[in-house]
N, CA, C and O atoms as a MOPAC input file, in Angstrom:
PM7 MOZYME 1SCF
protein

 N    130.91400 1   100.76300 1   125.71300 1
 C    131.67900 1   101.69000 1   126.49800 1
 C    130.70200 1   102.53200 1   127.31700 1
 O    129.61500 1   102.89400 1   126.86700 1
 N    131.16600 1   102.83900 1   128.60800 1
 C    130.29000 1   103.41700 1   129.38100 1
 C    130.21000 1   104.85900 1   129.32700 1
 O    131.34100 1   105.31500 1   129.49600 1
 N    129.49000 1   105.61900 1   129.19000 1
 C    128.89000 1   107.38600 1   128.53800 1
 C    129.92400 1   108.06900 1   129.71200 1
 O    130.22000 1   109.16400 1   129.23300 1
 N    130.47400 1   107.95500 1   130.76700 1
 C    131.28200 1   108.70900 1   131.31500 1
 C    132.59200 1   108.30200 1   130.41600 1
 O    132.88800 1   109.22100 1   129.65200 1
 N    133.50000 1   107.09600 1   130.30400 1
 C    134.54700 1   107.19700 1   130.04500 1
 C    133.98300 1   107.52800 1   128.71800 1
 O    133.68300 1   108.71300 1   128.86400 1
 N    133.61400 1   107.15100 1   127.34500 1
 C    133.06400 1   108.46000 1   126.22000 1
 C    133.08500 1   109.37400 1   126.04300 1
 O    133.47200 1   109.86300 1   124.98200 1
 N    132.80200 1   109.80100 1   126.71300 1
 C    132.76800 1   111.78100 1   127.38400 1
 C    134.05300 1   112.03500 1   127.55200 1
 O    134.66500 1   112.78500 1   126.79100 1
 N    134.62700 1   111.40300 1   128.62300 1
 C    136.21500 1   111.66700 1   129.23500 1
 C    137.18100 1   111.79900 1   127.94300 1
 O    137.71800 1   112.88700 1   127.73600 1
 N    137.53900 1   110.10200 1   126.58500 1
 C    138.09900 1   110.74700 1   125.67600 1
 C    137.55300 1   111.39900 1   124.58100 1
 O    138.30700 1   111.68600 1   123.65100 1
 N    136.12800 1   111.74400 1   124.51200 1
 C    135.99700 1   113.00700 1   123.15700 1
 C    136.53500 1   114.19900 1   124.27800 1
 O    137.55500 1   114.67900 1   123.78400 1
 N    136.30300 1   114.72300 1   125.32400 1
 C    137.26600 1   115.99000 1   125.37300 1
 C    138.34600 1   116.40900 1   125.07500 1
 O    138.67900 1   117.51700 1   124.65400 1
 N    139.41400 1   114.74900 1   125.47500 1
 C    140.77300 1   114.75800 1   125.27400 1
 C    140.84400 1   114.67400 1   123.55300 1
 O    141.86700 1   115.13500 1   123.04600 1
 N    140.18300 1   114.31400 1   122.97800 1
 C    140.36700 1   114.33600 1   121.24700 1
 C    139.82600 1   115.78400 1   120.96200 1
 O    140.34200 1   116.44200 1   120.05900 1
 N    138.94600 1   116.21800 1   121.60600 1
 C    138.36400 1   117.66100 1   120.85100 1
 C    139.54200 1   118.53600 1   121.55900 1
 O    139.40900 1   119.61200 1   120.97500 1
 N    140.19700 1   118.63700 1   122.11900 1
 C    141.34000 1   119.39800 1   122.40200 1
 C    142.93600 1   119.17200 1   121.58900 1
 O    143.88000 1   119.94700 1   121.74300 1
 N    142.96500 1   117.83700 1   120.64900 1
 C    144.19100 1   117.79500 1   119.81100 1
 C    143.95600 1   118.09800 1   118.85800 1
 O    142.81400 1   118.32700 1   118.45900 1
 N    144.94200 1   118.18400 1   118.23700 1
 C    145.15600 1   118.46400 1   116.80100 1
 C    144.92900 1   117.33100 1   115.84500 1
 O    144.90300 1   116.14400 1   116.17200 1
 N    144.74700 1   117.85900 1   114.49700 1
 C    144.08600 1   116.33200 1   113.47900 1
 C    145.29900 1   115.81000 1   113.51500 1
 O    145.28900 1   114.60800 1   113.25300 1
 N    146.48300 1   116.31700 1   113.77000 1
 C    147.57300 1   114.76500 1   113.27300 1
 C    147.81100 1   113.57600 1   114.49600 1
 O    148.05800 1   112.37100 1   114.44500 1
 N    147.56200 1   114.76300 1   115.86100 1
 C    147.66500 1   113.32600 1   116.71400 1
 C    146.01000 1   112.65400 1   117.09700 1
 O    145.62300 1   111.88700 1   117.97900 1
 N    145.42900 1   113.24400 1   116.15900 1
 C    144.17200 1   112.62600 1   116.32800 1
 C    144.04000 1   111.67600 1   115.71600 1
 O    143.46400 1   110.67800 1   116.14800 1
 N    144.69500 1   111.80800 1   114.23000 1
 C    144.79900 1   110.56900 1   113.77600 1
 C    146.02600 1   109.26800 1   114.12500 1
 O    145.96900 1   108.09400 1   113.75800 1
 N    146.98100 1   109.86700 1   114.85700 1
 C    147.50400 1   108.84200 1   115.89800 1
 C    146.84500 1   107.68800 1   116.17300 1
 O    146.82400 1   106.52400 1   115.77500 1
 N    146.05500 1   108.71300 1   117.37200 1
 C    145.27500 1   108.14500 1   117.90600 1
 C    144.16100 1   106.92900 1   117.73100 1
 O    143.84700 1   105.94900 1   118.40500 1
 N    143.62600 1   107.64000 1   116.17500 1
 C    142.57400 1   106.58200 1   115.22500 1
 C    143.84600 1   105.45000 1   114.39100 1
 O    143.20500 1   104.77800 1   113.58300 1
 N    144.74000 1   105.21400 1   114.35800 1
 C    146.07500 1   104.65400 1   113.68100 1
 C    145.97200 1   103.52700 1   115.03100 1
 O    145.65500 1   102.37500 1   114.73200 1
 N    146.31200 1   103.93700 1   116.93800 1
 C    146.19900 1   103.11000 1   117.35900 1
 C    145.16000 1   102.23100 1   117.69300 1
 O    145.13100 1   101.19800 1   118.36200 1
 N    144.26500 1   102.90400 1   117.04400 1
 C    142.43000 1   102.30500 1   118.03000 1
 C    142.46300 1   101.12800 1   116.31100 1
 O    142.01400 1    99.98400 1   116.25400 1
 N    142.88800 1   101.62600 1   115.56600 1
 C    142.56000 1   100.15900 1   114.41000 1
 C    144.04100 1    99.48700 1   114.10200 1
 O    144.38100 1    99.15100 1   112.96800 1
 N    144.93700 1    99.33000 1   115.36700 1
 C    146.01300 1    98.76600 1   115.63400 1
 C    145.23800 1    97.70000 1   116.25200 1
 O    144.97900 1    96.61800 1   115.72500 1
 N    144.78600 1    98.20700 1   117.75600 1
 C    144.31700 1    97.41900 1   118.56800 1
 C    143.32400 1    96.48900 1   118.21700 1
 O    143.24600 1    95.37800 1   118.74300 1
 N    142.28600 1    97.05200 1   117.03100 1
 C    141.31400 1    96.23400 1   116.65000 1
 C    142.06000 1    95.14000 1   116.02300 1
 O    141.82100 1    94.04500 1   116.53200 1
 N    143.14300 1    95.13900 1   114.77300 1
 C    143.78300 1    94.25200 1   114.07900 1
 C    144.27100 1    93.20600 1   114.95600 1
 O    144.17100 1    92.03300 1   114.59400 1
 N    144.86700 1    93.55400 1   116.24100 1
 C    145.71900 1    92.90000 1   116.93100 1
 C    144.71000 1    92.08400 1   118.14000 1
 O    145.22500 1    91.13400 1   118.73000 1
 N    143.79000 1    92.33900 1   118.36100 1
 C    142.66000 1    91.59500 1   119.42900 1
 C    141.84300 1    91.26500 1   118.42900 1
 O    140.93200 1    90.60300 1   118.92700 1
 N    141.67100 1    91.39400 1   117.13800 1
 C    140.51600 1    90.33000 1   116.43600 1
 C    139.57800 1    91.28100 1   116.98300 1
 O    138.82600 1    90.82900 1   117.84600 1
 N    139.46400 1    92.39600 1   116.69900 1
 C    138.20700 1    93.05700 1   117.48500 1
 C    137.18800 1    93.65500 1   116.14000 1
 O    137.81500 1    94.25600 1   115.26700 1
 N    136.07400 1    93.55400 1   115.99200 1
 C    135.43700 1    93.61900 1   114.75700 1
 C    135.08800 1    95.19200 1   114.89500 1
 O    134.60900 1    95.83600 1   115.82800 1
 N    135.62400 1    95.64900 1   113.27100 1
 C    135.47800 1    97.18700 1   112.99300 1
 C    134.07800 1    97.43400 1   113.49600 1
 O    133.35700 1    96.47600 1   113.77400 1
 N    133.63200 1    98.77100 1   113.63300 1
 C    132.36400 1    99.24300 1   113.32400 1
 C    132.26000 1    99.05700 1   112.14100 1
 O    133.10900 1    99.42800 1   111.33100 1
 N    130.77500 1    98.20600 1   111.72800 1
 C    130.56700 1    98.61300 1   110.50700 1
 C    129.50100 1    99.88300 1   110.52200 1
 O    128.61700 1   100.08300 1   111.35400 1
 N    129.83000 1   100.66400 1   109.39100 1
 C    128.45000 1   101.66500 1   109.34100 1
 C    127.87400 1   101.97400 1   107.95000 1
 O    128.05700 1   100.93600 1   107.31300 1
 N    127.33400 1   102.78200 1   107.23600 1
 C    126.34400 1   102.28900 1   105.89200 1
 C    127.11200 1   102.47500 1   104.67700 1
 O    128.15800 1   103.10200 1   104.84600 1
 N    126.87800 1   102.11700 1   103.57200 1
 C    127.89700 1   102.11300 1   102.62700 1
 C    128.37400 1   103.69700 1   102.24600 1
 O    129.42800 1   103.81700 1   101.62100 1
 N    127.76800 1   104.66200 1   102.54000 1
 C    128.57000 1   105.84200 1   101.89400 1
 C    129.50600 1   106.22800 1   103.23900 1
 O    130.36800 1   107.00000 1   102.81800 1
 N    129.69600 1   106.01100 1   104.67900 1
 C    130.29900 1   105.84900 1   105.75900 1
 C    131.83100 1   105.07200 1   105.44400 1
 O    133.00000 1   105.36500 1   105.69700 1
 N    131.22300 1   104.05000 1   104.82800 1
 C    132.92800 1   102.93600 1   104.43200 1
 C    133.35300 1   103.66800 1   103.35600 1
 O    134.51500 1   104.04700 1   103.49600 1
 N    132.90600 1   103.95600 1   102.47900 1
 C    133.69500 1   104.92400 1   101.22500 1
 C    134.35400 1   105.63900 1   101.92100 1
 O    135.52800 1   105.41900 1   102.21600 1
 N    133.39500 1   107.01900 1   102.44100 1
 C    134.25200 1   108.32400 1   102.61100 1
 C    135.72600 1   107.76600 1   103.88500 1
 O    136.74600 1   108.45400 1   103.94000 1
 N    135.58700 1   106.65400 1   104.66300 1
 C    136.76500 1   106.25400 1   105.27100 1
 C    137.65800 1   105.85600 1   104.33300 1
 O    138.77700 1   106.32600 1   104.13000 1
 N    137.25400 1   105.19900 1   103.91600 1
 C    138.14300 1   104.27700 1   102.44500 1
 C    139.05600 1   105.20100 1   101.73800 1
 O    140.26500 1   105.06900 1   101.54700 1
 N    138.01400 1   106.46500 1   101.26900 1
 C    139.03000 1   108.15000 1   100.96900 1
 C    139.88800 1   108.74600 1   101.76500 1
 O    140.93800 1   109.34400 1   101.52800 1
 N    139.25600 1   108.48600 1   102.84800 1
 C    140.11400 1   109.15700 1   103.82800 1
 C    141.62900 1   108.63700 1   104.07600 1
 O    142.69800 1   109.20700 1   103.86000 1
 N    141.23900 1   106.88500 1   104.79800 1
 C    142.54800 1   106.23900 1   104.34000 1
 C    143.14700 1   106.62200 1   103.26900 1
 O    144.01000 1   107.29300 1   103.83600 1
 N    143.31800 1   106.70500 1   102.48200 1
 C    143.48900 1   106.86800 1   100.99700 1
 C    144.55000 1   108.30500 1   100.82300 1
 O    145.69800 1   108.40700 1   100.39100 1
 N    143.79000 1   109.09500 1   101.25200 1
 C    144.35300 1   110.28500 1   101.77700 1
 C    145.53300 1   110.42200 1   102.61600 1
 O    146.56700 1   111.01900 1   102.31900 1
 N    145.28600 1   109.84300 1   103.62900 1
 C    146.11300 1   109.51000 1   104.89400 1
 C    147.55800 1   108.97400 1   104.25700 1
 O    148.64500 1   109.55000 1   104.22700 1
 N    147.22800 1   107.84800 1   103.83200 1
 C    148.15200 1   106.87900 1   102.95100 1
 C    149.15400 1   108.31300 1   101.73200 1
 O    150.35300 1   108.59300 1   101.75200 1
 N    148.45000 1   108.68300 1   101.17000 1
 C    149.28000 1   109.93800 1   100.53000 1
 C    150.08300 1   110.71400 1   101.35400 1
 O    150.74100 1   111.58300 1   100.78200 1
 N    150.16700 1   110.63500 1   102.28700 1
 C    150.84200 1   111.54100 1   103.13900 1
 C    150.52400 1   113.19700 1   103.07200 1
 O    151.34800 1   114.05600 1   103.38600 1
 N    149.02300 1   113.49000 1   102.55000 1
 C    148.30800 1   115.05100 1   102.46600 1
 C    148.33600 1   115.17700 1   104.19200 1
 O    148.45700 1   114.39100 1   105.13100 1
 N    148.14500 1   116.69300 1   104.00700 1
 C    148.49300 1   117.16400 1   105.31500 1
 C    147.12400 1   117.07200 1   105.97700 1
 O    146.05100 1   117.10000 1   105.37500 1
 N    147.31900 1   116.94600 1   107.45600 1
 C    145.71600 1   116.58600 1   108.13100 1
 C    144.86800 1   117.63600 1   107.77500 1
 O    143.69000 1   117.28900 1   107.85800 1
 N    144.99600 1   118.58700 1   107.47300 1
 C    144.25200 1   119.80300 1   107.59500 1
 C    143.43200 1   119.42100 1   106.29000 1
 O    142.22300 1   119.29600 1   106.48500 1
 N    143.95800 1   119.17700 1   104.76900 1
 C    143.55400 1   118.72900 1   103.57600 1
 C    142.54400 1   117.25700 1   103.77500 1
 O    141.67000 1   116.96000 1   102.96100 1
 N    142.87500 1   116.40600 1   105.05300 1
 C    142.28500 1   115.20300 1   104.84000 1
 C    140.85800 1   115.80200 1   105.35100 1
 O    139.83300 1   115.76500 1   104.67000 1
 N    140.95400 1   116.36000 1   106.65700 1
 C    139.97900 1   116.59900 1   107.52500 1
 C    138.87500 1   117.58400 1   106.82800 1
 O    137.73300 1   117.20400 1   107.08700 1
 N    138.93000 1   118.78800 1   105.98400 1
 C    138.36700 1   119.70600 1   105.52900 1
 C    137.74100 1   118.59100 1   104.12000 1
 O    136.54600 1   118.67300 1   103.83900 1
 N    138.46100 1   117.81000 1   103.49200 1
 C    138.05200 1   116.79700 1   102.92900 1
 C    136.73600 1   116.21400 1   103.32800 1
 O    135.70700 1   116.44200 1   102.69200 1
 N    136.79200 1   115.32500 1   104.57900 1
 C    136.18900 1   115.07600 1   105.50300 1
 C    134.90400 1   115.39100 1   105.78600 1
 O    133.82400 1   114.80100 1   105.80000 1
 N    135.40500 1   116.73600 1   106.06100 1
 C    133.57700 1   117.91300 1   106.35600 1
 C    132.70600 1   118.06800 1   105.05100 1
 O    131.52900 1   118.42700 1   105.08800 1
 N    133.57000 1   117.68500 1   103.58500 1
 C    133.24400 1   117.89300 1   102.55400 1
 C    131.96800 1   116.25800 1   102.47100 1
 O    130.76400 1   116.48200 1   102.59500 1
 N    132.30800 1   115.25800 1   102.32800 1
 C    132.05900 1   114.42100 1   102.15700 1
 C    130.88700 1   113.66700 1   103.67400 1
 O    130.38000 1   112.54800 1   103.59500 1
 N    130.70100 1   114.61000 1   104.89600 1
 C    129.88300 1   114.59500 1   105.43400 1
 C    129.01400 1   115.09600 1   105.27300 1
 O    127.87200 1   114.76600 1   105.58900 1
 N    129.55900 1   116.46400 1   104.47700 1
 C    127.84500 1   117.31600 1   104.32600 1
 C    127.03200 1   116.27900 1   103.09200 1
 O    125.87200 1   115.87300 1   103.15800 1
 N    127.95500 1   116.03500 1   102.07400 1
 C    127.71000 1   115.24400 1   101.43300 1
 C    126.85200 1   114.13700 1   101.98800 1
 O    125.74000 1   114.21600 1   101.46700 1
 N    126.91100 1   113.39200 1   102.62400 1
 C    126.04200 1   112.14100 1   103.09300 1
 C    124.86200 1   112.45300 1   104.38600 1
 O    123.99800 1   111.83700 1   105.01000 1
 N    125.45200 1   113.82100 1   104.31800 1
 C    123.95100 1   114.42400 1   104.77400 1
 C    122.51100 1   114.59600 1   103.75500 1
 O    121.32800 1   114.36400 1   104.00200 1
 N    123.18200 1   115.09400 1   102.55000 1
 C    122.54000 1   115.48000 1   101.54900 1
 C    121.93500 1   113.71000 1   101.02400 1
 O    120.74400 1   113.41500 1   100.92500 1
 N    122.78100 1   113.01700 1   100.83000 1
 C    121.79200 1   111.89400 1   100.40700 1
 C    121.25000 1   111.17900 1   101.36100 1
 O    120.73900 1   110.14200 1   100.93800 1
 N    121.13100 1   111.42900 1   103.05100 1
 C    120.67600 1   110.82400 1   103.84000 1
 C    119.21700 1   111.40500 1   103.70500 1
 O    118.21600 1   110.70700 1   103.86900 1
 N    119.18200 1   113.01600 1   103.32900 1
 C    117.73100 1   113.54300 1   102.96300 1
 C    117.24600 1   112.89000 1   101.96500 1
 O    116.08500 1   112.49800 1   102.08400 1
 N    117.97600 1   112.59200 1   100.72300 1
 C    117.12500 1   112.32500 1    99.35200 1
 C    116.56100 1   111.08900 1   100.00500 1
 O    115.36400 1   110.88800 1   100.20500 1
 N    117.64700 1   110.21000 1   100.34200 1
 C    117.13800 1   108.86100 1   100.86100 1
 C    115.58200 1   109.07000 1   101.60200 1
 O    114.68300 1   108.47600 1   101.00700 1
 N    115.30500 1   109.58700 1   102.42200 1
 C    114.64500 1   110.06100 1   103.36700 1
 C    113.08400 1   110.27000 1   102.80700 1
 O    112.13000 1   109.56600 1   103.13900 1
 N    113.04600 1   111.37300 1   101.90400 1
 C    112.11700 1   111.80400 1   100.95000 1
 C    111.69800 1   110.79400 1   100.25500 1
 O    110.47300 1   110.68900 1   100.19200 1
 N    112.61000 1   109.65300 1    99.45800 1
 C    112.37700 1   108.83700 1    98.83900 1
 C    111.43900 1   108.14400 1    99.38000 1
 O    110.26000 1   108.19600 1    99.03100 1
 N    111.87200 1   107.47500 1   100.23200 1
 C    111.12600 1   106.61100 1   101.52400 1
 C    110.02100 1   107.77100 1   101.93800 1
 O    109.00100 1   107.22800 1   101.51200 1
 N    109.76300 1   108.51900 1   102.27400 1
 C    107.94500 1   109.11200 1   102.48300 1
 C    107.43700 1   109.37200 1   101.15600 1
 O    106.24300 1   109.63400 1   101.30000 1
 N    107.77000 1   109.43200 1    99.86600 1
 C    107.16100 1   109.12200 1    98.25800 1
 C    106.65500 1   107.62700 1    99.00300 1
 O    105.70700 1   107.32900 1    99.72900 1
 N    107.45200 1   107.10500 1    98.60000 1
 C    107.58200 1   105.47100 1    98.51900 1
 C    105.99100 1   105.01500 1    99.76600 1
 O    105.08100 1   104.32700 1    99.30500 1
 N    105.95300 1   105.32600 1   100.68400 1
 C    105.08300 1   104.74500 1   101.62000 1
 C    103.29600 1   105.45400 1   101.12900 1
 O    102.18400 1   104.93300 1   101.04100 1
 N    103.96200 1   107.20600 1   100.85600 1
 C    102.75900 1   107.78600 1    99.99500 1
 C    102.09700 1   106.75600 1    99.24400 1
 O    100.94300 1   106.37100 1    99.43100 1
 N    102.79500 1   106.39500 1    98.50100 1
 C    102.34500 1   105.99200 1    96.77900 1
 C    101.48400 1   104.22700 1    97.54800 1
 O    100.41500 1   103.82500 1    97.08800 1
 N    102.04000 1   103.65800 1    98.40000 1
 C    101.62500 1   102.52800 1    98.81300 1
 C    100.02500 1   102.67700 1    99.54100 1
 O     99.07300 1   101.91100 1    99.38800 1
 N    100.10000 1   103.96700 1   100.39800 1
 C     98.95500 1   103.97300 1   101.30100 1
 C     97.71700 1   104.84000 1   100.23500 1
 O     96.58900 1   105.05600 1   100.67600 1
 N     98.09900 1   105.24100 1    98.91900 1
 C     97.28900 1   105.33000 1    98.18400 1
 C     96.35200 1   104.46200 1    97.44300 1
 O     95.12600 1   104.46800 1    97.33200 1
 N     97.50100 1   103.54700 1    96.86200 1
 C     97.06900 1   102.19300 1    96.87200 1
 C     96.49400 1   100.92100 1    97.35600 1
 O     96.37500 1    99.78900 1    96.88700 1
 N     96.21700 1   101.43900 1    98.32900 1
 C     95.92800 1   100.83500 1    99.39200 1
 C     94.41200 1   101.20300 1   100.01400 1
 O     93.86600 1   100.55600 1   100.90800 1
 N     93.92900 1   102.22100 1    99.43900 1
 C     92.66700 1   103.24300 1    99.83700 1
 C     91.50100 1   101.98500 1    99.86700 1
 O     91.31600 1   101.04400 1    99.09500 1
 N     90.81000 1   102.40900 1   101.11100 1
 C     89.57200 1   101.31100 1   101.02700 1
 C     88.10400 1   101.50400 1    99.91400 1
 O     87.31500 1   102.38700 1    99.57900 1
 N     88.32200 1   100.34400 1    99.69800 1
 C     87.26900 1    99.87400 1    98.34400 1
 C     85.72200 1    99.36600 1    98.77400 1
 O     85.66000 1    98.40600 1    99.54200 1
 N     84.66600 1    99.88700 1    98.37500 1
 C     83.37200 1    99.70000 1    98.47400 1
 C     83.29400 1    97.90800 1    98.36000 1
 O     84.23800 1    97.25700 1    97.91100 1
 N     82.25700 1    97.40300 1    98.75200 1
 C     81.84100 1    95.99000 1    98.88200 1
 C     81.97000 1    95.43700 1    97.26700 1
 O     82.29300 1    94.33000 1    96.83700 1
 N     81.68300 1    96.35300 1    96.75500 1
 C     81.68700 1    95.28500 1    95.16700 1
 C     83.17700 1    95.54100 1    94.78600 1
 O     83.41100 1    95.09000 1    93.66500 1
 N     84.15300 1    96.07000 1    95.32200 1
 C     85.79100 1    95.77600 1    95.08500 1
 C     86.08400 1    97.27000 1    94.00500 1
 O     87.18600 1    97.38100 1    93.46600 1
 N     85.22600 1    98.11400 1    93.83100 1
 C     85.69900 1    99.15000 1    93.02800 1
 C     86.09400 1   100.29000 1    93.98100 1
 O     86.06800 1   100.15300 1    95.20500 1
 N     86.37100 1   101.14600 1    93.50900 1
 C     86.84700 1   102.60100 1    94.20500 1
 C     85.30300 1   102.77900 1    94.57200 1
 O     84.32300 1   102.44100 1    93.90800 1
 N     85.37900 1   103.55900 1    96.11900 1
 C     84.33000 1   104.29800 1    96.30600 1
 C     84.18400 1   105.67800 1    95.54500 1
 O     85.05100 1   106.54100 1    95.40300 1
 N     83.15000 1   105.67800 1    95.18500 1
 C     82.61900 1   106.68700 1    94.15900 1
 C     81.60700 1   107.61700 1    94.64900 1
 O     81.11600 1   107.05700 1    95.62900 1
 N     81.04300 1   108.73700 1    94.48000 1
 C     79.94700 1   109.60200 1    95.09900 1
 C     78.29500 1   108.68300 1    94.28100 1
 O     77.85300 1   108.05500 1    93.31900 1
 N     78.06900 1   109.15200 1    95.32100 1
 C     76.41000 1   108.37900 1    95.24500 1
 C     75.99200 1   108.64300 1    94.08700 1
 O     76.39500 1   109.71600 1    93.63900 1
 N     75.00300 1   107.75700 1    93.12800 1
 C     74.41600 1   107.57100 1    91.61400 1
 C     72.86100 1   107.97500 1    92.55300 1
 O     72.83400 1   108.18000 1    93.76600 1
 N     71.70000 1   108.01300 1    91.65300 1
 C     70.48600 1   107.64400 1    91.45100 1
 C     70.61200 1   106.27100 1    91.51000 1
 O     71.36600 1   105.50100 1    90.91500 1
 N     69.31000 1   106.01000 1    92.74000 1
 C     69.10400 1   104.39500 1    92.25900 1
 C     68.32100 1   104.26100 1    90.90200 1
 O     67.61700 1   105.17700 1    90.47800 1
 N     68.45600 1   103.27900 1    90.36500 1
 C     67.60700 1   102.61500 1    89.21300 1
 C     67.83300 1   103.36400 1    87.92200 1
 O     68.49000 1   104.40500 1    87.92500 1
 N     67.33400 1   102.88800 1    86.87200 1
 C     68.19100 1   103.05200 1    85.55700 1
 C     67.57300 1   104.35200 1    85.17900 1
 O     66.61400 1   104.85300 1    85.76600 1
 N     68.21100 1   104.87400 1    84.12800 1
 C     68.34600 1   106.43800 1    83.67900 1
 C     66.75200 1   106.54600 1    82.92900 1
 O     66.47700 1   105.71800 1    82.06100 1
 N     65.99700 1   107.33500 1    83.21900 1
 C     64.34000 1   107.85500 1    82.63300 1
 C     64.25600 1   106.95100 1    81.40900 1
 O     63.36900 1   106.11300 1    81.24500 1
 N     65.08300 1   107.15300 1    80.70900 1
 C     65.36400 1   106.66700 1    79.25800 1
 C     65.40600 1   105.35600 1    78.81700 1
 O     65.27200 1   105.07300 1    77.62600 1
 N     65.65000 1   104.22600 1    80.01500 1
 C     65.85100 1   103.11500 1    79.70100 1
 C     64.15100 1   102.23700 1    81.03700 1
 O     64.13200 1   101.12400 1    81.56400 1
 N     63.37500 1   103.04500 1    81.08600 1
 C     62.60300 1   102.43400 1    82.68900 1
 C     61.88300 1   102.26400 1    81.32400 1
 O     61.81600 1   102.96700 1    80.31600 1
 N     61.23200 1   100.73500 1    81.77300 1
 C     59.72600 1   100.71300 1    80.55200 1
 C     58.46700 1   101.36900 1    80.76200 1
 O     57.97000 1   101.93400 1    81.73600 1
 N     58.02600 1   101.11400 1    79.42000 1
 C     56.89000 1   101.90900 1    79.67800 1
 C     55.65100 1   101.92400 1    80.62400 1
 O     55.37000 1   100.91700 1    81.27400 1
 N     54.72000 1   103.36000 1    80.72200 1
 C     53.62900 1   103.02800 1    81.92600 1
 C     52.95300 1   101.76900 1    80.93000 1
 O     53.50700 1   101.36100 1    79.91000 1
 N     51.65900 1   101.26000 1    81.45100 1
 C     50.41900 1   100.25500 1    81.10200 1
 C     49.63000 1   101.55100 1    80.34800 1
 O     49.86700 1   102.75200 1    80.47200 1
 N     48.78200 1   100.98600 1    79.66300 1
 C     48.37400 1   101.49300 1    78.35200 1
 C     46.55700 1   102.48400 1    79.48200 1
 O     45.65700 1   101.87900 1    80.06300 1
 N     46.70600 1   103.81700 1    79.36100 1
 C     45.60100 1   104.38300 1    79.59900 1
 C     46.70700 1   105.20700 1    81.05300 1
 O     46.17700 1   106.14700 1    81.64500 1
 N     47.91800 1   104.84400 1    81.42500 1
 C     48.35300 1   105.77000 1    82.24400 1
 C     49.54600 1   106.63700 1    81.99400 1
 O     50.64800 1   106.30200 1    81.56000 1
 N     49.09200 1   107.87200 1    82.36800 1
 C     50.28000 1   109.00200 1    81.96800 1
 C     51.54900 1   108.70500 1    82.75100 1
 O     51.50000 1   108.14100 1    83.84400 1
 N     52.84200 1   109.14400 1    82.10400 1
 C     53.89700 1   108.67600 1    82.54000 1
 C     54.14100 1   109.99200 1    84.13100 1
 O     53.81000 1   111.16800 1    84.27700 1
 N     54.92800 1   108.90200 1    85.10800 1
 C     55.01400 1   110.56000 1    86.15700 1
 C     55.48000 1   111.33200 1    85.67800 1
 O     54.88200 1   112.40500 1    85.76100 1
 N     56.61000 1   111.32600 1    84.99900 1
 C     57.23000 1   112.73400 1    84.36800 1
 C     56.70200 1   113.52700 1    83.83000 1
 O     57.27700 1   114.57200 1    83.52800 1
 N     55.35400 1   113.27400 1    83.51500 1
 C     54.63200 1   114.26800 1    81.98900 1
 C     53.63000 1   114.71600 1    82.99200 1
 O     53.19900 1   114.08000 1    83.95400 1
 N     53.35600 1   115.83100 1    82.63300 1
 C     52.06500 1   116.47400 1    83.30500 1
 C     51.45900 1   116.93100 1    82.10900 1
 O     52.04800 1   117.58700 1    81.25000 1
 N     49.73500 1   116.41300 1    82.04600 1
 C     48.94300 1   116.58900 1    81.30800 1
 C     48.40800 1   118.17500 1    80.72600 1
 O     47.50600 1   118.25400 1    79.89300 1

């Protein structure tokens, strides 16, 4: 649909009332049934809260009860669109940690050692020379 006629009927809907608004949504998934025209699909907590809504509708509750309903169950899927959200930047965290680049011999890079083995393990000087460590 082209962003002018879009524009043209959300004014005419933001100016009715919820019962002929839902008319209105009554004829737009008339027309879909009747032209084979494929629903929007949108994410699974989207088809629920419609599914309630129908549901609602179908009870014959007054629009005002469906719609305030409605705002209930949007803030709602706001709230798990964040958790979702958070989850997914944990989730990529925890990967690019794992992921940290590794020194040539395949271990974690580590802070620099002394080269060569600990005083304690170097053999001994040749026989008639003082060790460097010792001063005479």
């Amino acid at each position: 649909m082209n962003p002018l006629l879009r524009d043209r009927v959300v004014r005419h809907l933001d100016t009715m009332p919820d019962e002929r608004a839902y008319q209105i949504l009554d004829y737009i998934e008339f027309l879909e049934s009747k032209y084979a025209l494929r629903p929007t699909l949108g994410n699974t907590f989207q088809r629920f809260a419609e599914g309630v809504e129908d549901t609602l509708r179908a009870g014959r509750l007054p629009a005002t009860a469906v719609a305030e309903t409605m705002t209930f169950l949007n803030k709602a899927a706001g709230v798990l669109n964040g958790v979702a959200a958070a989850g997914k930047s944990m989730a990529s965290d925890i990967v690019q940690a794992a992921t940290k680049p590794q020194d040539s011999a395949g271990a974690p890079a580590s802070p620099a050692s002394p080269p060569g083995p600990p005083p304690a393990l170097q053999s001994p000087p040749p026989r008639g020379e003082t060790p460097p460590d010792v001063q005479p």
